[in-house]
Phi, psi and omega in degrees: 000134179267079201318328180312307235290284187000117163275116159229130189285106153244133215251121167235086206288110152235124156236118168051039177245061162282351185265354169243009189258018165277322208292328209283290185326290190306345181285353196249242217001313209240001178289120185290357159290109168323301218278087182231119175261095166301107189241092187271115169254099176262134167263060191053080179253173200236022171273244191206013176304284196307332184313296192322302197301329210292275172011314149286340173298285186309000182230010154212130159279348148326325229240117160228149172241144182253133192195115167223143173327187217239124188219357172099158178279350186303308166310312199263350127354259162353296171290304166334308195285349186295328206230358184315173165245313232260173196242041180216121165244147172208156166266125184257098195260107190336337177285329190265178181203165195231184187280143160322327185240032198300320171290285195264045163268321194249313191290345177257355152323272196312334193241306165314337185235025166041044185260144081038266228206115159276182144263130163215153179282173212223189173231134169289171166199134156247147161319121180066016209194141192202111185243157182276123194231145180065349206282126188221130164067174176250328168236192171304127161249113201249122211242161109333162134337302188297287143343236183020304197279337193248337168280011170274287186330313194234051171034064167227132177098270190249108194249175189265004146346126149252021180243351179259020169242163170224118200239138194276098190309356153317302191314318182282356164355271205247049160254122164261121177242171221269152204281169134054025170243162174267138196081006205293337181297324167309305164288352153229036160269023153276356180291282156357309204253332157311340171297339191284169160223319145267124145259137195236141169259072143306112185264049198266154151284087189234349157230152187254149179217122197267125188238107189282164169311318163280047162319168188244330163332322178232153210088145172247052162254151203311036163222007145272324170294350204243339173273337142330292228285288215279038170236342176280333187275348178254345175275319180300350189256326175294334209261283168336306187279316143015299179274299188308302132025295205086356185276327171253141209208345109357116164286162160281082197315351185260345152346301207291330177287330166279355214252300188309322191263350154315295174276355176285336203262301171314347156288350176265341171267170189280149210281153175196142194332315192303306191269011152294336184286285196310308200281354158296280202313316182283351203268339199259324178285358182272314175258015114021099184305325177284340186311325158221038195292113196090012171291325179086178200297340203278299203271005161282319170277345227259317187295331186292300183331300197261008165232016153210021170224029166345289174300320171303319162312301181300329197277307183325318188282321150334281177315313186273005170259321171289347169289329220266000000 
């Protein structure tokens, strides 16, 4: 097989990113792989995005751009994947940008181990600051299905990210992801990796993922709780098809963790129907017969504190959150 011939697609859900999407292009550009199709999809921004992408079109034919109203990125996904050529896909998140040889790093993998989906590890990037993330081990790790589905579970190897991949475009057929959701890549990557038959692990670092100052990681104000909360509902719908499966045979610990920090930012606000809703629905998935099997003694006492010492649990979290 004459690996250049290879087309590989790639799709860039742009919204309101002008100020980072040259750095985002110019790495696809710049790419030592040739054989590339860009498919920058903007999603009705109301910046200077589109201009920039038409502006990259006309000057690479590589390059076609898509602008449909603004519909979430789960749509614009969708629509993308609808419209791929090449018979390799990857995800870009218009802010971020990747290594010059991030394609043909994964794609000659991807074709020497006759693998479904690569991996590779990534650089967080911050102000002033850039730490190495997932980077494991030295060499190639070549997964199973099975394997695959249990380094997703306990976020090693396969994480639930769609931008550290190169996916055999099979895979991604009948994957539809849900529309006017958040997270949406979380719910289905466990569909997407039912797909597989091989997976390769690279512990090469080839894409940066950019994390701005106004992360949603931080602060407990009411559009971060709600955005807390619709990251717990994408793990419960991932933990479910999971299960249903047969795949997982474990709980998810990172569920079970989201769940605990969901409710640690809510006892420090004042109580209101919404985040009472919230403090029920984790509290009921906490107790969960299942909540933690195979979790070990930590998430086994932490789960007893809070679905049978509550007011203790809570007052205790109180105090040590004001020390801190």
């Amino acid at each position: 097989m004459d690996i250049i011939k290879s087309l590989v697609s790639i799709i860039v859900p742009v919204y309101n990113t002008q100020d980072y999407l040259k750095r985002c292009v110019d790495s696809l550009q710049k790419q030592t792989y040739p054989n590339l199709e860009i498919i920058l999809m903007d999603d009705g921004s109301t910046d200077n995005s589109l201009d920039i992408c038409r502006k990259f079109a006309e000057a690479d034919a590589r390059i076609k751009v898509i602008s449909h109203p603004n519909r979430g990125v789960g749509a614009v996904r969708n629509a993308g994947l609808a419209c791929v050529r090449g018979e390799y896909v990857a995800f870009v998140d218009s802010d971020d940008w990747v290594e010059p040889d991030m394609y043909e790093s994964l794609l000659g993998v991807m074709v020497s181990e006759r693998a479904d989906m690569v991996c590779c590890s990534h650089f967080r990037e911050m102000e002033n600051k850039s730490e190495l993330s997932n980077a494991i081990g030295n060499s190639k790790v070549i997964l199973t299905r099975e394997e695959a589905f249990e380094a997703l579970r306990v976020g090693k190897f396969v994480l639930n990210f769609l931008w550290d991949k190169l996916f055999r475009r099979e895979v991604l057929a009948d994957v539809v992801f849900p529309e006017k959701r958040q997270f949406e890549d979380l719910i289905v990557s466990g569909q997407w990796l039912y797909n597989v038959s091989k997976v390769v692990y690279l512990p090469l670092p080839k894409y940066h993922y950019m994390i701005r100052n106004n992360s949603l990681t931080n602060g407990v104000d009411t559009f971060n709780l709600q955005w807390r909360y619709e990251m717990v509902k994408a793990l419960v719908e991932q933990n479910d098809f999971c299960v249903r499966k047969g795949l997982w045979k474990k709980a998810s610990g990172k569920l079970f963790r989201t769940c605990v920090h969901l409710l640690n930012r809510l006892i420090v606000l004042p109580s209101t129907p919404e985040t009472m809703q919230m403090q029920a629905h984790c509290i009921a998935i906490i107790k969960q017969e299942d909540s933690t099997k195979g979790l070990g003694f930590k998430y086994a006492f932490k789960k007893f504190l809070i679905t049978s010492h509550w007011k203790l649990y809570a007052m205790v979290y109180r105090i040590i959150s004001r020390k801190r």
